[in-house]
N, C-alpha and C positions, 0 to 999 in steps of 0.2 A: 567836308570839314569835320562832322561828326564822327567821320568814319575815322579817320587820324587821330581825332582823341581818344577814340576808344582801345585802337589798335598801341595807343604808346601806353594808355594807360596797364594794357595788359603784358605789354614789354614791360614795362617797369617794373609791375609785380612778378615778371616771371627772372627780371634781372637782378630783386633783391629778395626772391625765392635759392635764387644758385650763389647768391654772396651767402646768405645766412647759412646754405648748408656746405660751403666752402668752411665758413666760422664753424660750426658746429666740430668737425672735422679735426681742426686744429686747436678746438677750448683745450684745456688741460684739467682748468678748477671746474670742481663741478654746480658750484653756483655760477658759475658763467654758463656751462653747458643748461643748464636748466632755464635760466635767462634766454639762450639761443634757440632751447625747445618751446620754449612760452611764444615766443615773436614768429613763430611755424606754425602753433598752435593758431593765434590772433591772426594769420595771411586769409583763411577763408572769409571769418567774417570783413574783415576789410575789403575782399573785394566783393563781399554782398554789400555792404555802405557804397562801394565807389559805382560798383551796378546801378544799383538800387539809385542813386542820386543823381547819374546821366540819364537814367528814365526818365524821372520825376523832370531833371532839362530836356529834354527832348520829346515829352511829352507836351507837361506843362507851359513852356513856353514856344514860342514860334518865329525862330531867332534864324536870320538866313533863310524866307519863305522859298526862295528861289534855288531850290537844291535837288540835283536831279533823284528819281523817286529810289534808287538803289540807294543813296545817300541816305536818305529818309528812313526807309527801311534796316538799313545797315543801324542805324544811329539807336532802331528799337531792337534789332535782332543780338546784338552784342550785347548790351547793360542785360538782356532780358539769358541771355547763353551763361555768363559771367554768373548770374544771380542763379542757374540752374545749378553750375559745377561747384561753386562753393556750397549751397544748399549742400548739395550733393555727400562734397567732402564731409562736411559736417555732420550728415547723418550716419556717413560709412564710419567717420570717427567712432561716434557713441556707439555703434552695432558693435564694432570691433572692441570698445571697453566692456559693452554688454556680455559679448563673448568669453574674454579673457576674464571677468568677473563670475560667470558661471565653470568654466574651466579650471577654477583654481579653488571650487569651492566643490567642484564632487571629488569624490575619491582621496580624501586627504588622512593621512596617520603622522603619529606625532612626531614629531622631528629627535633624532638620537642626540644625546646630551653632547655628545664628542663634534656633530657637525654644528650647533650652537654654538659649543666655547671655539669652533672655527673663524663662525662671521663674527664674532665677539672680538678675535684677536686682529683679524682682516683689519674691521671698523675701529679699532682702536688703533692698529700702526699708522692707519691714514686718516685720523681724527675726522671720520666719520660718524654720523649718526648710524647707531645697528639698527639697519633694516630689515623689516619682519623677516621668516623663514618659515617656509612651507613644506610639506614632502607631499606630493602628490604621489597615490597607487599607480602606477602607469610605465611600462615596459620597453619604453623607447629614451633614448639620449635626448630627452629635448629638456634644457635647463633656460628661461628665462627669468625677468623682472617688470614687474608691473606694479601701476598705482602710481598718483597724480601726487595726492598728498603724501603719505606715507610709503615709501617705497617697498614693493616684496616682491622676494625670491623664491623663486618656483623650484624644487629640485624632485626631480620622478624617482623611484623607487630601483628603478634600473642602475641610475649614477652611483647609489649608496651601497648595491649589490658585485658592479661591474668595476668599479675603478678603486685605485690604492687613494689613498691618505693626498698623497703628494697632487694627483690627478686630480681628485676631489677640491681640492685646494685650488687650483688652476681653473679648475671650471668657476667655481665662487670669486676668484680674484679678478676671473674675466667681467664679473657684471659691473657695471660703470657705478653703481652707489658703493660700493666699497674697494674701487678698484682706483690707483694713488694716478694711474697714468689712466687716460682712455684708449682703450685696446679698441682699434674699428677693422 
């Protein structure tokens, strides 16, 4: 019996894990899309709570003594698996902001005036908020955005060297804080 609860409990989450990123998908506005990243964000601790509190029943109490010993076991292996992968998730999280926060803080030169009044014009035709901008020294095509509270645009030194005005433009419009449509 314990075994069934545990097993729907984790269908559940794993069935309002693929609606939310179904939503996500299809947001448009981007406080809704950030509303839909928040409740992705909130999925692991929730299922450390819903772990964490089928232990504490299946520990704590002694409900259906007569359950064969797989059942038993199952009833602690689960909440206690459950409480491992979210943990889990959770730490790979912060590693991964760890990362990308040391990533965008070496190698950086100052942003040219002309790619500023860029996200400046972006963020204003799509009554956004302009989010920071960055130019990392770095020789490869990799343009991202990061940050939780304040959003920032990561752009390498290669896209500023490598590509026209127009192209430049299109890599900026692609990042979703200042992008009117969500490009996936």
């Amino acid at each position: 019996m314990h075994t069934l609860l545990d097993l729907s409990t984790i269908l559940c989450i794993l069935a309002g894990s693929t609606i939310n990123l179904r939503l996500l998908q299809r947001v448009q506005d981007w406080m809704q899309r950030r509303f839909v990243q928040f409740f992705m964000l909130i999925m692991p601790i929730a299922i450390v709570g819903i772990g964490l509190s089928d232990l504490h029943h299946f520990i704590g109490h002694h409900c259906l003594t007569h359950l064969a010993l797989w059942d038993d076991l199952m009833g602690v292996i689960l909440p206690l698996g459950m409480t491992a992968v979210a943990f889990g998730a959770v730490f790979l999280g912060l590693l991964r902001l760890a990362f990308i926060r040391q990533s965008i803080a070496k190698d950086m030169v100052s942003a040219p005036a002309f790619l500023i009044e860029m996200v400046d014009d972006l963020a204003q035709s799509c009554h956004a908020r302009r989010p920071l901008l960055k130019v990392r020294q770095y020789n490869r095509p990799l343009a991202f955005t990061c940050g939780l509270h304040r959003p920032t645009i990561v752009v390498p030194t290669w896209m500023l060297e490598q590509l026209d005005h127009h192209e430049l433009e299109a890599v900026l419009a692609h990042e979703p804080n200042i992008s009117p449509v969500m490009i996936t």
